[in-house]
C-alpha positions in Angstrom: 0.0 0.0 0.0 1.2 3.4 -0.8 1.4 6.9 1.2 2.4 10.3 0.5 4.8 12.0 2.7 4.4 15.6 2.3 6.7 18.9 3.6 4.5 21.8 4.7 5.1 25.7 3.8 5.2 24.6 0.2 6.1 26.6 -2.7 4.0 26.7 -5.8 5.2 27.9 -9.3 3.7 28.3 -13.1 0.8 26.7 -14.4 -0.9 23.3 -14.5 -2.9 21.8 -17.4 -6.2 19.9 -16.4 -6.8 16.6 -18.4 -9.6 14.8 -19.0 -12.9 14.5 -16.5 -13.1 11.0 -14.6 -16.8 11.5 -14.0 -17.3 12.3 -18.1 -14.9 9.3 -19.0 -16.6 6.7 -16.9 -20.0 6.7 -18.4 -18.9 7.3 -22.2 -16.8 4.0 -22.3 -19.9 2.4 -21.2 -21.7 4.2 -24.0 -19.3 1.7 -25.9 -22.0 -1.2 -24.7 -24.8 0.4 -26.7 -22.9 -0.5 -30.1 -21.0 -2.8 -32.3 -19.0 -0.3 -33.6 -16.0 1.9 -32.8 -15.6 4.5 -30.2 -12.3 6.4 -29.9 -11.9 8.3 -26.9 -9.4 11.1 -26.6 -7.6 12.9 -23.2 -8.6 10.8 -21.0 -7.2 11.3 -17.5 -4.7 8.0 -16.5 -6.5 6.7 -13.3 -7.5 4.0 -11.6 -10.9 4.1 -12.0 -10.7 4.6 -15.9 -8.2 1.3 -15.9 -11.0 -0.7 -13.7 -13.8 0.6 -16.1 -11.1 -0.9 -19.0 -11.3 -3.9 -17.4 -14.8 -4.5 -16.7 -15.4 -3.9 -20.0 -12.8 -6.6 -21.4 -14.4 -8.9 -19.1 -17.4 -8.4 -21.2 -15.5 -9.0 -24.2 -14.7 -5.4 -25.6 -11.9 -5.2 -27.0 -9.7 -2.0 -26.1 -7.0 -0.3 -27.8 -4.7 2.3 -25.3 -2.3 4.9 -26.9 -1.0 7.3 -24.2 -4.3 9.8 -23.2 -6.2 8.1 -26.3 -8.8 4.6 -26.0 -10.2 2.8 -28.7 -13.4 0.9 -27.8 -14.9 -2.0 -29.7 -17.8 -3.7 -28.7 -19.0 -6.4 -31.7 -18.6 -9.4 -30.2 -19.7 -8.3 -26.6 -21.0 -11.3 -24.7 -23.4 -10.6 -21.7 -22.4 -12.2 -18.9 -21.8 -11.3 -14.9 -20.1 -8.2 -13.9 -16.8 -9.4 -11.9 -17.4 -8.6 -8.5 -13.8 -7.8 -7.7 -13.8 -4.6 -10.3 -17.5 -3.8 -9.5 -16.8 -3.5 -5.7 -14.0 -0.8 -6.3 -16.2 1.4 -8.3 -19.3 3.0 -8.4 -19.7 4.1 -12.0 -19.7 0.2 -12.3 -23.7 0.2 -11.9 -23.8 2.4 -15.2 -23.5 -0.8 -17.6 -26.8 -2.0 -16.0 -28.6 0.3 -18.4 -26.6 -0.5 -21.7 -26.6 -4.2 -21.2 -30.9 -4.3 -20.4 -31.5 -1.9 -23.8 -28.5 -4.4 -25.9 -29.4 -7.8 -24.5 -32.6 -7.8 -22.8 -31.3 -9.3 -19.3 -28.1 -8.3 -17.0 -26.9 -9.4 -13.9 -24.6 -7.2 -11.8 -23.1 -7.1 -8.0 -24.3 -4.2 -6.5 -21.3 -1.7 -6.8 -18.8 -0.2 -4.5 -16.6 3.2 -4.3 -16.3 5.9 -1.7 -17.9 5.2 1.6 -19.2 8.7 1.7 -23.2 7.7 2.0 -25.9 5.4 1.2 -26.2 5.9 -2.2 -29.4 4.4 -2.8 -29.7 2.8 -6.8 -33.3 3.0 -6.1 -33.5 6.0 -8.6 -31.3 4.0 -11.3 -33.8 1.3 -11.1 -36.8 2.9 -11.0 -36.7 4.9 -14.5 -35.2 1.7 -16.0 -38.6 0.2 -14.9 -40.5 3.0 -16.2 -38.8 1.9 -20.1 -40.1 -2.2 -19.0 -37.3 -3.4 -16.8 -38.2 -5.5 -14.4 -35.8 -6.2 -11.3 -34.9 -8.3 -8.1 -32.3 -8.3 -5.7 -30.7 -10.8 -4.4 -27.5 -12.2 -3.2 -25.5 -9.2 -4.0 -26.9 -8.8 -7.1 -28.8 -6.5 -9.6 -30.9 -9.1 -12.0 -32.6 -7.3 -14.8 -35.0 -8.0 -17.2 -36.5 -7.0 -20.6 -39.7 -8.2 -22.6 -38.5 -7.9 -25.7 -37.5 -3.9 -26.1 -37.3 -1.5 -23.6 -39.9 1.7 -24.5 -39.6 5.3 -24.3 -41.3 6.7 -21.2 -41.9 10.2 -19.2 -39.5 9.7 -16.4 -39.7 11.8 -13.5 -36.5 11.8 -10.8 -37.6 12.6 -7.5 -34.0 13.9 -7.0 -31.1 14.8 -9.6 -29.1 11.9 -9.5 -26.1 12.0 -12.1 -25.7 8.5 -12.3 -29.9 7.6 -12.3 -30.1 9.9 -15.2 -26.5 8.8 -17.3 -28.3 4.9 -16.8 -31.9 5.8 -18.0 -30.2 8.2 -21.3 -27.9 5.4 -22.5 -30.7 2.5 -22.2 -33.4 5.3 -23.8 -30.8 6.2 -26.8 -31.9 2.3 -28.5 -35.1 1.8 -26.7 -38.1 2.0 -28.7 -40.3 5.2 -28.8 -39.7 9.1 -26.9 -38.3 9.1 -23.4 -38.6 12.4 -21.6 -36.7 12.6 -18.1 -37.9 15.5 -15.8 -35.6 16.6 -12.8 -32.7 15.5 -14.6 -28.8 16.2 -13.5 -27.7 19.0 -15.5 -24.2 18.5 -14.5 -21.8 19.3 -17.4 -20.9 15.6 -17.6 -24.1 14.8 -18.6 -23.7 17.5 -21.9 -20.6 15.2 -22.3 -22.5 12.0 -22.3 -25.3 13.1 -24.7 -22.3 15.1 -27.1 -20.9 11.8 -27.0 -23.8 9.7 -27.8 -25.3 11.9 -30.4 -22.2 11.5 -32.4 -22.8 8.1 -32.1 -26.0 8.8 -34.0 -28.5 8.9 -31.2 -31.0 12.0 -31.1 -31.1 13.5 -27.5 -31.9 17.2 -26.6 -30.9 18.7 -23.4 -33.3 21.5 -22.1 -32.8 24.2 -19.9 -35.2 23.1 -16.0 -33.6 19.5 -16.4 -35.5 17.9 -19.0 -34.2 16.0 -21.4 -35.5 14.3 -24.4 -34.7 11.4 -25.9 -35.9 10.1 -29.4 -34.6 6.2 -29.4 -32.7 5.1 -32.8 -32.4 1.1 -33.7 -28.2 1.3 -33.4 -25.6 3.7 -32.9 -22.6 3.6 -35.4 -18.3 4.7 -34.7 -17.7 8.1 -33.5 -14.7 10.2 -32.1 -15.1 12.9 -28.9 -12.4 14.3 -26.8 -13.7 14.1 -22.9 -14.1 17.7 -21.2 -11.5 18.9 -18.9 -11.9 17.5 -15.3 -14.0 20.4 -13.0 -13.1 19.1 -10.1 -9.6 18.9 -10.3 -9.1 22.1 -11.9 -11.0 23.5 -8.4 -8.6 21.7 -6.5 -5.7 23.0 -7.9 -7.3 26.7 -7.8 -8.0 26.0 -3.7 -4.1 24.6 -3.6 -3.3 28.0 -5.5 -5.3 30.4 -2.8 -4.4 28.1 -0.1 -0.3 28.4 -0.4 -0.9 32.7 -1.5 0.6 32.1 -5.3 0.3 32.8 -8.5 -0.6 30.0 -10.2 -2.0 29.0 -13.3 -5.0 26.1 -14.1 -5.4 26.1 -17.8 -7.3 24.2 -20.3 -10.2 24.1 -18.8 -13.7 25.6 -19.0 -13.9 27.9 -16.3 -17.7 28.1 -16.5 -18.3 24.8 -15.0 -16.9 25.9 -11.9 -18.4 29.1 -11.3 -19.9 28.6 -8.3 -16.5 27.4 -6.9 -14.8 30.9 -8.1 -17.8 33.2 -6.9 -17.5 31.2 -3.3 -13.9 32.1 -3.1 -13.9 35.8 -4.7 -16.7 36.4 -1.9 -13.7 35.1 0.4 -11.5 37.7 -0.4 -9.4 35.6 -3.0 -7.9 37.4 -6.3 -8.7 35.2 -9.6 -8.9 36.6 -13.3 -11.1 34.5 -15.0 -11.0 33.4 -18.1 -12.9 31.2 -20.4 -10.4 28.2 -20.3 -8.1 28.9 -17.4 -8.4 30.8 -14.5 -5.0 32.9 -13.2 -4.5 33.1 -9.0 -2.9 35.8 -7.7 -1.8 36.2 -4.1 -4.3 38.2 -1.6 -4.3 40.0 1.6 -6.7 38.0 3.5 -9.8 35.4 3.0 -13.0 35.9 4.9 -15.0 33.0 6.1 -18.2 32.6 4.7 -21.4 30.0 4.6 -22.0 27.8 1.2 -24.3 24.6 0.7 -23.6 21.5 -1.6 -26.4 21.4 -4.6 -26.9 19.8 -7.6 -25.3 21.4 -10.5 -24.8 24.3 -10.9 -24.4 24.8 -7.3 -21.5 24.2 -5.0 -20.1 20.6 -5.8 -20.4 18.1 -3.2 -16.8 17.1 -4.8 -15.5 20.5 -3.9 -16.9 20.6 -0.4 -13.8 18.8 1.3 -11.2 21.2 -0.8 -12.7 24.3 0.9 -13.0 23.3 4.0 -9.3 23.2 4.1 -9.1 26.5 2.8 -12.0 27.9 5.4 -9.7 26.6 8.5 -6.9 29.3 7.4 -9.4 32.0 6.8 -9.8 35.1 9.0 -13.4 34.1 10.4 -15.2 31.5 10.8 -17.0 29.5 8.1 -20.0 27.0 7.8 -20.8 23.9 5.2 -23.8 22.7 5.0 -23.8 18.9 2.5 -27.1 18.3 1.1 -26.1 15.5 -1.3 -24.3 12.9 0.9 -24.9 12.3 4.7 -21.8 10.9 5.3 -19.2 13.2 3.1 -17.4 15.0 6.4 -15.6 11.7 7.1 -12.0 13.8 6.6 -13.2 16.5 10.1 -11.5 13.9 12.2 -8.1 13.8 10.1 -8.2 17.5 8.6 -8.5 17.7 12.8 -5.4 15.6 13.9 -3.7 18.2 11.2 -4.6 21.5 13.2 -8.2 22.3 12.2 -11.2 23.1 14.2 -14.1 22.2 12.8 -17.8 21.0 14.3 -19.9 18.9 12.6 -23.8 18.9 13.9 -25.9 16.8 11.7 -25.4 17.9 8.1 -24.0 21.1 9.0 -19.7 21.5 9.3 -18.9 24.8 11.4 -15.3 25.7 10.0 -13.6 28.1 13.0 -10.8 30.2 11.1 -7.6 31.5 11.7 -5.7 27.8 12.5 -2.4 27.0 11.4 -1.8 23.6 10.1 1.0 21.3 11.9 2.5 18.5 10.3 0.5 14.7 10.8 0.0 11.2 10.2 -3.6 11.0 8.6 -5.6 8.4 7.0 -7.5 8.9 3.7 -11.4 7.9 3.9 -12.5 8.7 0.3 -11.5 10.1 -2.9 -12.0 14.2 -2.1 -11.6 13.5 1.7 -7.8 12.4 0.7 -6.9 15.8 -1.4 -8.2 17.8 1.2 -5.8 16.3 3.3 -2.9 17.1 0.8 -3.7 20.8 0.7 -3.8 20.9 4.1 -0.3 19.0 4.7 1.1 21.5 1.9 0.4 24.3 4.3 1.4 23.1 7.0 4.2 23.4 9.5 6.9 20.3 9.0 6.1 17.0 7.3 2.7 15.1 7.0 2.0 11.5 6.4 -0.8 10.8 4.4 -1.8 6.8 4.2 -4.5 4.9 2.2 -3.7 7.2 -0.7 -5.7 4.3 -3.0 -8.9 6.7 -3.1 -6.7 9.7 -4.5 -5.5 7.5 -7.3 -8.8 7.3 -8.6 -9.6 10.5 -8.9 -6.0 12.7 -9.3 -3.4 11.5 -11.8 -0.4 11.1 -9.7 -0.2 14.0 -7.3 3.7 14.4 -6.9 4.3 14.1 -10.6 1.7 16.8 -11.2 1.7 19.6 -8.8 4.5 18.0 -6.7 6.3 19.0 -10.0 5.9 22.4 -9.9 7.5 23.2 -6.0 5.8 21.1 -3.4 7.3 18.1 -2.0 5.7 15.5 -2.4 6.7 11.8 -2.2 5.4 8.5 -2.6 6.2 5.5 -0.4 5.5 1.9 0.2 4.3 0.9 3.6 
């Protein structure tokens, strides 16, 4: 197992480019299900989770072609079988080839997948608008059994909540299914865009409208296409946070700085100095950050992804601060350990209380989930003397190689076996 060991007071020089989106990646190689011909994938991000999802989908019988940030995905002699447990209990996007393999073959069996530990995650939602097209499900042993008579049918779905995931599922399996599907209280999450750019090159005929509805007109097959996968939101926000955090100027380019808006309006409000622009976004050093109060929301409010980042950043402001996580009930599983590093923070239900002005000291610290383990690397950057950080698994899925990225451009940051 691998840990970071990190020396605080870190410098921080130049610019950083942002590859590909693991959220965007994850669900268009599983758009590869939906046909037997060719999808070439460009910039995508080298992670863990995108070499699972590579595997899962050999296990299926895809057959994959890698060159450096580029994947070619072929999927003619796809043969529908169960999803291996072992890849499907290390990743949560896993449950998205439920929907491609009920509107391709009629029937699929997966285990019930796994990921961050950061809630219940419920796949109710996932099921239930697959029902709505004429699945028809059971449980048991671990597993997701689904069925199909004959063709799934276009339907008016609507979400009782904006689930990403639920609405990725019930667009790929509506894209072949018979008939109109319209989902209502769809995730309008710029991954989503992705997915349906992605998809309509393929030939499908989907229309995203503005109050999330979508509309999807099903086709009988889907032929090759070629997309490049957006830049990753979330990491470019972490790399901004690092920026304002360590007081440099900094640069995090090639991305689309719209899709973190509500990320750069939370941390102007704090006092921070960014000129935006439409694909990168420049940090400049400030006199002093203000805490302030934000709340997680679906898109395009403040990320639940981003909520761990800024905490970090809250504990060094002048004032206090306040979170308040409305997507998952257990996503403040880093207080404990962004504690152990010098932070004060309260957590009373679904509400974190952030008290400012601390000074980071250097600590061993255990990563919980993906965003909970960055957090702890900005933290340990700032910090006074060295930090350990273990179970550094999570950040692999989700952060190409930290200390050959930023650790590249002045921190210290080293990687050892334990």
């Amino acid at each position: 197992m691998d840990r970071l060991v990190i020396k605080g007071k870190a410098d921080l020089k130049g610019s950083i480019k942002i590859k590909g989106s693991k959220n965007s990646a994850l669900p268009i190689m599983v758009s590869a299900l939906l046909s037997k011909n060719t999808l070439k994938l460009k910039n995508l991000p080298k992670l863990d989770d995108i070499k699972n999802m590579s595997k899962l989908l050999r296990s299926y019988g895809a057959i994959i072609k890698a060159n450096k940030d580029n994947l070619e995905i072929k999927c003619h002699n796809v043969i529908n079988r169960d999803a291996d447990y072992d890849i499907v209990r290390k990743m949560r996007a896993s449950i998205l080839i439920l929907g491609p393999l009920l509107a391709r073959f009629g029937n699929a069996r997966i285990s019930l997948p796994g990921g961050c530990a950061i809630g219940t995650r419920p796949i109710d939602i996932h099921l239930d608008g697959l029902k709505k097209l004429g699945a028809n499900f059971v449980v048991e042993n671990g597993y997701v059994i689904g069925e199909v008579s004959k063709q799934l049918h276009g339907n008016n779905i609507a979400l009782p909540f904006p689930s990403v995931g639920a609405t990725e599922n019930i667009l790929m399996a509506a894209s072949i299914a018979k008939g109109k599907t319209i989902i209502e209280n769809a995730a309008m999450e710029p991954e989503i865009s992705d997915l349906a750019i992605t998809l309509n090159k393929m030939g499908a005929k989907i229309k995203i409208e503005k109050k999330g509805v979508i509309k999807i007109n099903g086709v009988k097959s889907l032929s090759k296409a070629s997309h490049k996968i957006m830049s990753d939101r979330i990491v470019a926000g972490t790399f901004v946070i690092a920026a304002v955090m360590l007081n440099k100027k900094f640069l995090v380019k090639e991305i689309e700085s719209s899709h973190i808006a509500a990320l750069t309006s939370a941390l102007i409000k704090m006092g921070a100095k960014l000129k935006i622009n439409k694909n990168s976004i420049q940090i400049m050093p400030s006199k002093s950050l203000n805490g302030i109060k934000i709340q997680t929301a679906p898109y395009p409010g403040f990320p639940t992804d981003l909520q761990a980042q800024i905490m970090s950043l809250m504990s060094l402001a002048n004032s206090n601060s306040q979170i308040k996580e409305n997507i998952f009930e257990n996503r403040f599983m880093h207080v404990p350990e962004l504690n152990r590093l010098g932070a004060k923070i309260i957590v009373k239900k679904d509400i974190a209380h952030i008290v400012g002005n601390r000074n980071f000291k250097g600590a061993q610290v255990m990563a919980s989930d993906l965003r909970a383990s960055v957090s702890l690397v900005l933290a340990a950057l700032c910090a006074e003397g060295e930090s350990v950080i273990n179970r550094i698994y999570h950040l692999d899925r989700g952060y190409e190689r930290i200390e050959n990225t930023l650790g590249k451009l002045g921190p210290s940051i080293k990687r050892q076996k334990y």
